[in-house]
Backbone as XML, in Angstrom:
<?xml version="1.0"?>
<chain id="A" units="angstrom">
  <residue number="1" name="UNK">
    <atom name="N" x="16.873" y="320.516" z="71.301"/>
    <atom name="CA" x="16.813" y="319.127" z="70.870"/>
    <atom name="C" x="15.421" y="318.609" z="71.189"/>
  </residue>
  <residue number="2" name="UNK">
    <atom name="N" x="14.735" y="317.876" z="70.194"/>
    <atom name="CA" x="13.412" y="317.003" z="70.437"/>
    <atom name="C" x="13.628" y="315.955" z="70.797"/>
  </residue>
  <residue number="3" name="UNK">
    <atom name="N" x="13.399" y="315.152" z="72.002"/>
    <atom name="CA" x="13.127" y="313.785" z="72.184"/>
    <atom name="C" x="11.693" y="313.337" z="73.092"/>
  </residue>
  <residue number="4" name="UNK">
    <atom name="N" x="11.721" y="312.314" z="72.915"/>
    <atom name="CA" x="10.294" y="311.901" z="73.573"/>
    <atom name="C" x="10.621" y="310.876" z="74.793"/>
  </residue>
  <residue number="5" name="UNK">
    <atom name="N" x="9.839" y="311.867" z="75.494"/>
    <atom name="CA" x="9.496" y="311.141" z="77.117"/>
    <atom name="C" x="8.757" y="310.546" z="77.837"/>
  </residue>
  <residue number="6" name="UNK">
    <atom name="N" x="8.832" y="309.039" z="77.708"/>
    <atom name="CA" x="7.254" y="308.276" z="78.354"/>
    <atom name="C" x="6.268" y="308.687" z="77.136"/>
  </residue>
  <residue number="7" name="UNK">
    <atom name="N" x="6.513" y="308.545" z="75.708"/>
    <atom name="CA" x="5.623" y="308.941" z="74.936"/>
    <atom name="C" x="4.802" y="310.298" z="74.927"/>
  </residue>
  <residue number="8" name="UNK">
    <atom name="N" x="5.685" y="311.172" z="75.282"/>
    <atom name="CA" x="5.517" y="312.372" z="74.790"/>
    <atom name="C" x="6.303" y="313.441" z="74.070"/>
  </residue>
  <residue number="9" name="UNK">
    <atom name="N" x="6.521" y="313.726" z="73.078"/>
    <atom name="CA" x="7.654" y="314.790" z="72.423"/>
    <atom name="C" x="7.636" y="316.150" z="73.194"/>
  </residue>
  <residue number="10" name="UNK">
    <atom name="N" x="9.422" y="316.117" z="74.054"/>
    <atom name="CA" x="9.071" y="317.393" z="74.294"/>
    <atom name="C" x="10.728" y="317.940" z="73.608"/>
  </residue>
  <residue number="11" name="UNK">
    <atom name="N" x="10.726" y="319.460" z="74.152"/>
    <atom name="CA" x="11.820" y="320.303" z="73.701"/>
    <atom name="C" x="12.908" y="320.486" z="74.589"/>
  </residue>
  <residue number="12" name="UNK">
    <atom name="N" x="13.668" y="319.817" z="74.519"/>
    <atom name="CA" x="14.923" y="320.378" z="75.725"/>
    <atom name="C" x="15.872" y="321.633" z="75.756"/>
  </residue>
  <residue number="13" name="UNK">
    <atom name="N" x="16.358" y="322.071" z="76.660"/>
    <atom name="CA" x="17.655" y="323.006" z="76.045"/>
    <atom name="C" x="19.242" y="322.106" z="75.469"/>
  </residue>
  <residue number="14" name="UNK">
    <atom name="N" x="19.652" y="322.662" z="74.668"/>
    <atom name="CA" x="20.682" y="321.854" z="73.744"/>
    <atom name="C" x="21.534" y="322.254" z="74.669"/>
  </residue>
  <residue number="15" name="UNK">
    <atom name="N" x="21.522" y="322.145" z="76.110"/>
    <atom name="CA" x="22.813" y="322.054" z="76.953"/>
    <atom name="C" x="22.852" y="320.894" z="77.496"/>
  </residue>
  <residue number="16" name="UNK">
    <atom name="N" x="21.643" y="320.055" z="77.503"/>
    <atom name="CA" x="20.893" y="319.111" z="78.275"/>
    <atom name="C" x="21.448" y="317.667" z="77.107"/>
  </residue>
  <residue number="17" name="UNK">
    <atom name="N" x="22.955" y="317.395" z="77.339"/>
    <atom name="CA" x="23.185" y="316.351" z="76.364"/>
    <atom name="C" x="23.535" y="315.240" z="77.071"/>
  </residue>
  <residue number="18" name="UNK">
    <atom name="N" x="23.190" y="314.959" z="78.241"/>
    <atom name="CA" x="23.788" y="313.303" z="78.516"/>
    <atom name="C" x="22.316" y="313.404" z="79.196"/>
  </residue>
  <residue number="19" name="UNK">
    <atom name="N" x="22.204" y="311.534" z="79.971"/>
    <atom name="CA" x="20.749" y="311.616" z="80.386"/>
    <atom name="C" x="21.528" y="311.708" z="81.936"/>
  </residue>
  <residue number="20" name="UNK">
    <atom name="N" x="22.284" y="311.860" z="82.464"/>
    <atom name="CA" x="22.311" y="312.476" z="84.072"/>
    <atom name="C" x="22.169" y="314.263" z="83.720"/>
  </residue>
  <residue number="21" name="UNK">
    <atom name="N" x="22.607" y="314.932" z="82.805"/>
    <atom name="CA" x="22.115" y="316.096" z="82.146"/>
    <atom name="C" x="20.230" y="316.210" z="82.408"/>
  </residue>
  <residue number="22" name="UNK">
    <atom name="N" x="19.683" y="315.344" z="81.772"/>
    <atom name="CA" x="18.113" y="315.262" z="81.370"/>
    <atom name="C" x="17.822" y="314.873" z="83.055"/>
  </residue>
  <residue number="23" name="UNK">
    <atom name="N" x="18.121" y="313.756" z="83.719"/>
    <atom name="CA" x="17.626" y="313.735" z="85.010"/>
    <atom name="C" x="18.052" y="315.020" z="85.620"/>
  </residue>
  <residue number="24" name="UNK">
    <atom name="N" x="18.931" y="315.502" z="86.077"/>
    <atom name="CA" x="19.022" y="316.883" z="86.722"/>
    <atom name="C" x="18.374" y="317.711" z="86.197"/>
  </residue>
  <residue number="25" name="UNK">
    <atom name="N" x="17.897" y="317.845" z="85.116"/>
    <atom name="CA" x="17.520" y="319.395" z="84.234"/>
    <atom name="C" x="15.255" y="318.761" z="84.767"/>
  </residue>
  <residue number="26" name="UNK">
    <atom name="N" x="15.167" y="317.452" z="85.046"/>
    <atom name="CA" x="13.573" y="317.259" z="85.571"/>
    <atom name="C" x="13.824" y="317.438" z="86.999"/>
  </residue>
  <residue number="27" name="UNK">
    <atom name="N" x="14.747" y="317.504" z="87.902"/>
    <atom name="CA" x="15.193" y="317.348" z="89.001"/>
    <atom name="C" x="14.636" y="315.710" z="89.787"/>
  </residue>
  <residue number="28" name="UNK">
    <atom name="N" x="15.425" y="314.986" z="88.777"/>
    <atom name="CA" x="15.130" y="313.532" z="89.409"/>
    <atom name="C" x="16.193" y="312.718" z="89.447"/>
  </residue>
  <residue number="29" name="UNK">
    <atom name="N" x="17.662" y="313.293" z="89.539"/>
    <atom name="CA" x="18.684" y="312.975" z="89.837"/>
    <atom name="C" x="19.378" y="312.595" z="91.099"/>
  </residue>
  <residue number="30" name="UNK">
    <atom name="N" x="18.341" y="312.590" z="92.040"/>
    <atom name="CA" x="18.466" y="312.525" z="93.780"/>
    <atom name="C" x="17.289" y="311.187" z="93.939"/>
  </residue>
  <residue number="31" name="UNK">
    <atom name="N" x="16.746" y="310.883" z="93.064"/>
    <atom name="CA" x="16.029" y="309.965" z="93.216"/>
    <atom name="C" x="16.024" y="308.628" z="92.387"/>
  </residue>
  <residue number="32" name="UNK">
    <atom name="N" x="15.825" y="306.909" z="92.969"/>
    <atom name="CA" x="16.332" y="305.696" z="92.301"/>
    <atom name="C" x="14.999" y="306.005" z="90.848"/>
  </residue>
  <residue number="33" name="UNK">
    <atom name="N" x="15.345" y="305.639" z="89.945"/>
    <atom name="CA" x="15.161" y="305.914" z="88.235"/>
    <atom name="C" x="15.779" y="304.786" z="87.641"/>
  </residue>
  <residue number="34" name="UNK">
    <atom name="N" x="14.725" y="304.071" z="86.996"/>
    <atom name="CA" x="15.566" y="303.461" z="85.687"/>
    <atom name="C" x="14.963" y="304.092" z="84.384"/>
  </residue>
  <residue number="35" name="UNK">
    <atom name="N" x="16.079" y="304.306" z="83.789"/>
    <atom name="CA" x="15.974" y="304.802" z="82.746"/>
    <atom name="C" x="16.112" y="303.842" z="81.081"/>
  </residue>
  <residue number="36" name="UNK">
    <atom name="N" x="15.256" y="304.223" z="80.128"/>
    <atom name="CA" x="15.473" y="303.232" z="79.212"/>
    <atom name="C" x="15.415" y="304.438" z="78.086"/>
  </residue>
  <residue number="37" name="UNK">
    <atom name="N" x="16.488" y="304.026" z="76.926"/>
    <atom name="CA" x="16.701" y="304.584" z="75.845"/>
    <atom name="C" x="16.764" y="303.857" z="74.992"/>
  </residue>
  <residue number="38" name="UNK">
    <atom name="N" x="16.062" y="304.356" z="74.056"/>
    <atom name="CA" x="15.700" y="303.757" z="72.645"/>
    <atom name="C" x="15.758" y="301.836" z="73.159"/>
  </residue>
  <residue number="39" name="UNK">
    <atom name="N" x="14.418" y="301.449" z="73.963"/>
    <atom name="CA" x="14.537" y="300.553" z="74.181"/>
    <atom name="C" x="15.699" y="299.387" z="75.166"/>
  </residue>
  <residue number="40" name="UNK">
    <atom name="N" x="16.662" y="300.356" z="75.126"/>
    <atom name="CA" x="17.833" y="299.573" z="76.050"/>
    <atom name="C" x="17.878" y="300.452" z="77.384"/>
  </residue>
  <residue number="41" name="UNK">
    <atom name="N" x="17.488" y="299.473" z="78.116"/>
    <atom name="CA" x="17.741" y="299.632" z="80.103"/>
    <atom name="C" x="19.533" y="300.248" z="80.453"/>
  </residue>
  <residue number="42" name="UNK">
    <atom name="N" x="19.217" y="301.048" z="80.479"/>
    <atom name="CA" x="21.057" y="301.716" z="81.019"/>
    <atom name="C" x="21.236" y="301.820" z="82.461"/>
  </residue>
  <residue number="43" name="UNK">
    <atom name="N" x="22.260" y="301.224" z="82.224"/>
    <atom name="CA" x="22.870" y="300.908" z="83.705"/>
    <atom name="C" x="23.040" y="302.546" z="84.762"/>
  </residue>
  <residue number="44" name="UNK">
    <atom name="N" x="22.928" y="302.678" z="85.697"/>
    <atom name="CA" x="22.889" y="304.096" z="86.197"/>
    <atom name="C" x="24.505" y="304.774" z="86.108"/>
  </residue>
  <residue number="45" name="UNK">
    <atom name="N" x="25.511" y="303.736" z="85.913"/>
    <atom name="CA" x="26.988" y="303.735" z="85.998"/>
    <atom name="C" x="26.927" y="304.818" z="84.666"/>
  </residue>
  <residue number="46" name="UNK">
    <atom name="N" x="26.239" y="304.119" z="83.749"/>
    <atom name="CA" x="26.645" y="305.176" z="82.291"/>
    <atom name="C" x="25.672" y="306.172" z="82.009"/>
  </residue>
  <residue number="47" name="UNK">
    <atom name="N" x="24.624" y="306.645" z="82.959"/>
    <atom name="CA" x="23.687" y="307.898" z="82.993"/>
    <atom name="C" x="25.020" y="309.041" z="82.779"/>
  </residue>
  <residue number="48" name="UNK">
    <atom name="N" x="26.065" y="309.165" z="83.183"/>
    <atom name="CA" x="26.941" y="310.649" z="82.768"/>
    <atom name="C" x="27.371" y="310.370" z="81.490"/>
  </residue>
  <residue number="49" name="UNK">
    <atom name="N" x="27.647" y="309.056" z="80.791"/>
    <atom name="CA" x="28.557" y="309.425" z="79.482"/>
    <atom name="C" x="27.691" y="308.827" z="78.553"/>
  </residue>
  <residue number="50" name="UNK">
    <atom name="N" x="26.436" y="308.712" z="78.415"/>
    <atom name="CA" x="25.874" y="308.782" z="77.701"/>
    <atom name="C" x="24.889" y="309.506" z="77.069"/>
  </residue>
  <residue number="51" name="UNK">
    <atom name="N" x="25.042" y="310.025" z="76.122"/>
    <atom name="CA" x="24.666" y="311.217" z="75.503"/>
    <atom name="C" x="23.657" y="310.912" z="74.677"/>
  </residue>
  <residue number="52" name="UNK">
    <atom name="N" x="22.551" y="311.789" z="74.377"/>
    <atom name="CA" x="21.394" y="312.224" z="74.291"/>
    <atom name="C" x="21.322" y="312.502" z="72.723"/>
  </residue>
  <residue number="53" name="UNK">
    <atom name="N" x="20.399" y="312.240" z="71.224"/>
    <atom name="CA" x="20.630" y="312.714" z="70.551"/>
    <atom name="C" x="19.076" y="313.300" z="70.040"/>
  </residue>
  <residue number="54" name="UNK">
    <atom name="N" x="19.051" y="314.134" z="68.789"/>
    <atom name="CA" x="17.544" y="314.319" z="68.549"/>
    <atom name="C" x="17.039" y="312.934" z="67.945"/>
  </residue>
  <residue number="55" name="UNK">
    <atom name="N" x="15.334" y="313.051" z="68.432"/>
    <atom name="CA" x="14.303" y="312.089" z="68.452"/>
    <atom name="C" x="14.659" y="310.599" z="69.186"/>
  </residue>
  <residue number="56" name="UNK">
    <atom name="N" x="15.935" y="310.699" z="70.010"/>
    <atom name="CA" x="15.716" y="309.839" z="70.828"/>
    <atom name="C" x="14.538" y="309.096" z="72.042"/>
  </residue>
  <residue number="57" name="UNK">
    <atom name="N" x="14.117" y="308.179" z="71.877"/>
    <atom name="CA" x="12.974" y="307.856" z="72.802"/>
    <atom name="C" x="13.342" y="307.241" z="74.189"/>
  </residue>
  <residue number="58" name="UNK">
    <atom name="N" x="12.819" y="307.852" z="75.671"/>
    <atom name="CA" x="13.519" y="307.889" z="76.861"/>
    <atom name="C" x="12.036" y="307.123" z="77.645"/>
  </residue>
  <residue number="59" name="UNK">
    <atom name="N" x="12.438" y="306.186" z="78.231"/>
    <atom name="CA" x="11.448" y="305.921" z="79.307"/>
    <atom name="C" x="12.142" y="306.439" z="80.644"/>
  </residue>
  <residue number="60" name="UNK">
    <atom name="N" x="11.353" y="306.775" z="81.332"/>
    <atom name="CA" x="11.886" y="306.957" z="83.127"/>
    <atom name="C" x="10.489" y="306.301" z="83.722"/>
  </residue>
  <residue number="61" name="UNK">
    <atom name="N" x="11.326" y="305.281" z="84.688"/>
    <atom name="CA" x="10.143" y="304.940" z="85.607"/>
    <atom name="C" x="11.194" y="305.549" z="87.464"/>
  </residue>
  <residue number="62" name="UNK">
    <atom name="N" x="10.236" y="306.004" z="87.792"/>
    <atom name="CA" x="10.744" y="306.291" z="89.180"/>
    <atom name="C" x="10.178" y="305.500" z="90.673"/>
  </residue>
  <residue number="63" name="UNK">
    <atom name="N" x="10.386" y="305.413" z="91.999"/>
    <atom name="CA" x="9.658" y="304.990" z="92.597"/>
    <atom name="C" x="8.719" y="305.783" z="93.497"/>
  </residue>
  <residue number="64" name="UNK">
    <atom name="N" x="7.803" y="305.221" z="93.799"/>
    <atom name="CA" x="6.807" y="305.945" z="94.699"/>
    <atom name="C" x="6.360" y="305.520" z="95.691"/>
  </residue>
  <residue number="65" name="UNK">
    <atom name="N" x="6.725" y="306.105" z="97.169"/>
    <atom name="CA" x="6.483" y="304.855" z="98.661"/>
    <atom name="C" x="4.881" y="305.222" z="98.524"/>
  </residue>
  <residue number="66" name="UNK">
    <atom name="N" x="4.468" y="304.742" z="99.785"/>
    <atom name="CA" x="3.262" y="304.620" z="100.362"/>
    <atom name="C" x="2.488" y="303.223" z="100.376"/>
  </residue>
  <residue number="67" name="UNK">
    <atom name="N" x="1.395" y="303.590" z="101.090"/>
    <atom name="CA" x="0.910" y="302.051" z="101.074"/>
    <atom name="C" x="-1.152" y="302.681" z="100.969"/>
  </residue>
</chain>
C-alpha cells in the first residue's frame, strides 16, 4: 500500500492496515503521538479500528524532551 507520511510517499507492507498497525510497524507505539489522517486529528481511542487505505495522507507529530 502507498501512503504519505509527513509529506513523503512511502511503501508499506499490506499487513500494515490500521494506524496502531503503522505506529507499531515505525516502532512508535510506546510513545505519546498525535496522529492526523487525511486532515482529521484521531483520537488515540480509535488508532486500532481505524484502517488505513491507499494514498491516504498521515501526519505524526511525536514528542521530544530536553531543554
Amino acid at each position: 500500500m502507498k501512503i504519505v507520511i509527513n509529506g513523503e510517499g512511502i511503501q508499506i507492507p499490506d499487513t500494515v492496515i490500521t494506524v496502531s498497525l503503522l505506529l507499531k510497524h515505525f516502532e512508535l507505539e510506546q510513545k505519546v503521538v498525535i496522529v492526523e489522517l487525511n486532515q482529521t486529528i484521531l483520537d488515540k481511542a480509535m488508532h486500532a479500528e481505524t484502517v488505513l487505505s491507499d494514498g491516504d495522507r498521515i501526519e505524526i507529530a511525536h514528542f521530544v524532551g530536553g531543554g
